[in-house]
C-alpha positions in Angstrom: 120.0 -44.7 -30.7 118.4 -43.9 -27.2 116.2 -41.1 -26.6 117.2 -38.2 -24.6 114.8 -38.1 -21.5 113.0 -35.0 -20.6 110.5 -34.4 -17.3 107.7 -32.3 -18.5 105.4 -30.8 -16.0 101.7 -30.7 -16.4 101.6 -32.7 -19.7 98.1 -34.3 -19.7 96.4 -31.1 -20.8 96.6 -27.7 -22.5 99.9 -26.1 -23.0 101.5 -29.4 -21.5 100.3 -31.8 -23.7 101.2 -30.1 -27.0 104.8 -29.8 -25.5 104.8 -33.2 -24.9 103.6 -34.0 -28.3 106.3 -32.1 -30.1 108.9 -33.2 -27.9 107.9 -37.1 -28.8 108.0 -36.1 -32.5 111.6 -34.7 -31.8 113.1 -38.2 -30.7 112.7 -38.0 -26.6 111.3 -40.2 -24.0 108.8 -38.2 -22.1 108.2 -38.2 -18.2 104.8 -36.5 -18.0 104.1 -35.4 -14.1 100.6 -34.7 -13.6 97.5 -35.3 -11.3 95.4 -37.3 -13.9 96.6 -38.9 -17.0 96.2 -38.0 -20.4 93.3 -39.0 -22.8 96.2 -41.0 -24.7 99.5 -41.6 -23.4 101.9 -41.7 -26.4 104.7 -43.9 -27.7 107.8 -42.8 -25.8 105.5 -41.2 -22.9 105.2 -42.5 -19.6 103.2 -41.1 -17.1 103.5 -40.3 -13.0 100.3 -39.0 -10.9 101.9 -36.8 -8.7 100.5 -33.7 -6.4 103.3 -31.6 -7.5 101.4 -29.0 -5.2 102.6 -31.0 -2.2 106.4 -31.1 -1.9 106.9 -34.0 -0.2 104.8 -35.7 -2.9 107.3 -33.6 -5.3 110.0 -34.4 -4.0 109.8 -38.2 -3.4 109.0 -38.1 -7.4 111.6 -37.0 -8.7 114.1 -38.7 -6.3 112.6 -41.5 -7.6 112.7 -41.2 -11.0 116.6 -39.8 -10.8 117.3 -42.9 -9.4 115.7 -45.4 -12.3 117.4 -43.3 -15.4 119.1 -39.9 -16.5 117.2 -37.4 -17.3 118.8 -34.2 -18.4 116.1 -31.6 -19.6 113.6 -30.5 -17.3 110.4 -28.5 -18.6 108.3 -26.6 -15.6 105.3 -26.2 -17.0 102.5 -27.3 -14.0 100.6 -24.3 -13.0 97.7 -22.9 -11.4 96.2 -19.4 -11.3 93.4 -18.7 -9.1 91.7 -15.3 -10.7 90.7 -12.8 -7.7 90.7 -9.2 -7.0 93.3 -8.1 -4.1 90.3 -7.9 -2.1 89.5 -11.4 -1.9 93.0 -12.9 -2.1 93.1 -15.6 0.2 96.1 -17.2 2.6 94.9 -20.7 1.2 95.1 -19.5 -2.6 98.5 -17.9 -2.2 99.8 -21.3 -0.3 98.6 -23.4 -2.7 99.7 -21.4 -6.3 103.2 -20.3 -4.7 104.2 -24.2 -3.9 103.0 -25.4 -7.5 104.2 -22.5 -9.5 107.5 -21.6 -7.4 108.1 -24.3 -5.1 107.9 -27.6 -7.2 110.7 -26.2 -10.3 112.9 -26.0 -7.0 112.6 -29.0 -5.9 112.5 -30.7 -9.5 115.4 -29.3 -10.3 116.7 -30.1 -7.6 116.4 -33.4 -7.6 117.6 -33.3 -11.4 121.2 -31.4 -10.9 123.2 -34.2 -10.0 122.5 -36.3 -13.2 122.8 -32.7 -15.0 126.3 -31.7 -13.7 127.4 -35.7 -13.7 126.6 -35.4 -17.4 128.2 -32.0 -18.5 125.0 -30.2 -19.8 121.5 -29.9 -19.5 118.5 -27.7 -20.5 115.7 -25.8 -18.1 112.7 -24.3 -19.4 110.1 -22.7 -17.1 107.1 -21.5 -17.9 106.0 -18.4 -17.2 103.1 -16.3 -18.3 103.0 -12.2 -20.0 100.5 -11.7 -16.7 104.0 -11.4 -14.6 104.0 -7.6 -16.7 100.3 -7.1 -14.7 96.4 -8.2 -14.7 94.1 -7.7 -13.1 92.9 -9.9 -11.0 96.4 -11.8 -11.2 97.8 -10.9 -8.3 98.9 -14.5 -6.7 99.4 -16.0 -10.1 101.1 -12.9 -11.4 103.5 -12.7 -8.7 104.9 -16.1 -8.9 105.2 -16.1 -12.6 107.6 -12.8 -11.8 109.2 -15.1 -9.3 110.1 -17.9 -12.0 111.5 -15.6 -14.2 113.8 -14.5 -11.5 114.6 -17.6 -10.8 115.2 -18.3 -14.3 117.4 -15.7 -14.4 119.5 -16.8 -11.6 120.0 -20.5 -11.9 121.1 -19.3 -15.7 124.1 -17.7 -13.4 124.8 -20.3 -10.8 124.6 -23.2 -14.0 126.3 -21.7 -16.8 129.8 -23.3 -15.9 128.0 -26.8 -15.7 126.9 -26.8 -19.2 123.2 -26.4 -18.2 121.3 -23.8 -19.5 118.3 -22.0 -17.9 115.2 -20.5 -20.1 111.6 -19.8 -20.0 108.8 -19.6 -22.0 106.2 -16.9 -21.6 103.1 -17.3 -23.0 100.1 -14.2 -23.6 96.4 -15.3 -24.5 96.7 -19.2 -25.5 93.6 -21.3 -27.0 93.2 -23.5 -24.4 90.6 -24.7 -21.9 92.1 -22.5 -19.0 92.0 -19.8 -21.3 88.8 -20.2 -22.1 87.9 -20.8 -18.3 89.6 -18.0 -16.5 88.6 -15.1 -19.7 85.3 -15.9 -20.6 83.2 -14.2 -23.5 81.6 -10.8 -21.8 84.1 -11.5 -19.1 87.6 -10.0 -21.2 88.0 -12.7 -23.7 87.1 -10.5 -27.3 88.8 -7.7 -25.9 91.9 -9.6 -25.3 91.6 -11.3 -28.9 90.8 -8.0 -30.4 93.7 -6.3 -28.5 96.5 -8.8 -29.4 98.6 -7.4 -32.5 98.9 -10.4 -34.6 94.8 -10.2 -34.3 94.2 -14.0 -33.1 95.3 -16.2 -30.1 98.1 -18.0 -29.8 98.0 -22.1 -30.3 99.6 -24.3 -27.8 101.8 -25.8 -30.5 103.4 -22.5 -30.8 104.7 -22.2 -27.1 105.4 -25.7 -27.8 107.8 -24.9 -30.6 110.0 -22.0 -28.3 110.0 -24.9 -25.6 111.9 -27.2 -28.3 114.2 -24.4 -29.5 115.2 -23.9 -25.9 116.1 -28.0 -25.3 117.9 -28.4 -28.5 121.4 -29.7 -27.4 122.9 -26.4 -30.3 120.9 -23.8 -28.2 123.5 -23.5 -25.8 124.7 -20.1 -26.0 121.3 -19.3 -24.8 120.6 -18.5 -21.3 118.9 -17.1 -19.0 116.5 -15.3 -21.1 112.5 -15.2 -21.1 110.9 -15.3 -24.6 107.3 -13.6 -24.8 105.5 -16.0 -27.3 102.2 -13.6 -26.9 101.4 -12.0 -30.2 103.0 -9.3 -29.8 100.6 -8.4 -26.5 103.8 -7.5 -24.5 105.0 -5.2 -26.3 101.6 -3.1 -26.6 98.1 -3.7 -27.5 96.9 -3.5 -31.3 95.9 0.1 -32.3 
């Protein structure tokens, strides 16, 4: 039986790479777009270094890869988030983190629809972050992640008749390295562990899992919707 194809976003690392990872184990072939390869490329992975950052680059990728084979599930998961107070918010920054975070799903998607709508169905999932509710310091990267969940919300509408449904994922405090990079200990990072009300971090498996949900071909009555996997942290701190 052939593999359903799905383009995953920022797979080499983090967050990425354990959707990737569960996405192989659920029987699809895997387009991983990233700058740099992973430490392993798995069966049923291939990989594309690509600037997603630049939209020409972006865009000539995915035209590219619509045109070698169908590929109906799209995850956005490449991010960046640049940690500054308002103060010292730069024009550069806000360029930069609003064409990977906002810019690139458009044109991935994009490129993606015909194949979708040829095809009678296909799955989105973005993903977004709990820091589009508000942090400090967040202000670029908090923004755009409120962006994508608009976005989310409206390409749910515009697809719905098509058959293609339109989710995200929003993670709170992950174990990862850019966790670790952009909360370090004596910088926020026990406080956020000790404020989160399952009273741990979350694991990137775990994001991974409500990724999978959202692509299974029976999740189709399910649009448009953003799922907090966070602990608990967006609905309150732990008392």
């Amino acid at each position: 039986m052939t593999r359903p194809a799905v383009l995953v976003t920022g797979g080499s690392r983090g967050i990425g790479r354990a959707i990737v990872t569960r996405l192989v184990d659920d029987g699809y072939e895997v387009i991983n777009f990233s700058r740099r390869p992973p430490a392993d490329l798995l069966p049923h992975e291939s990989f594309t270094s690509v600037d997603l950052a630049e939209p020409d680059a972006a865009r000539h990728a995915v035209q590219a890869l619509a045109a070698d084979r169908l590929v109906t599930r799209l995850v956005n998961n490449a991010g960046m988030a640049e940690i500054a107070p308002i103060e010292s918010v730069g024009l550069e920054a806000i360029h930069r983190t609003v064409a990977l975070n906002l810019t690139a799903p458009i044109i991935l998607l994009q490129g993606l629809l015909p194949a979708m709508r040829a095809a009678g169905e296909g799955r989105v999932v973005n993903i977004g972050s709990r820091a589009a509710l508000g942090k400090p310091g967040r202000t670029v990267y908090g923004a755009t992640k409120a962006g994508l969940a608009g976005m989310t919300r409206t390409w749910a509408l515009e697809l719905a008749r098509d058959g293609i449904t339109v989710n995200a994922v929003a993670p709170g405090p992950i174990a990862t390295e850019l966790f670790d990079a952009t909360n370090p200990v004596g910088g926020g990072m026990v406080d956020i562990r000790s404020r989160v009300p399952v009273g741990r971090l979350g694991r990137p498996e775990e994001v991974a899992h409500a990724v999978a949900m959202f692509l299974d071909a029976r999740a189709g009555f399910i649009t448009g919707q953003i799922l907090y996997v966070c602990g608990g942290v967006s609905v309150g701190p732990a008392e």
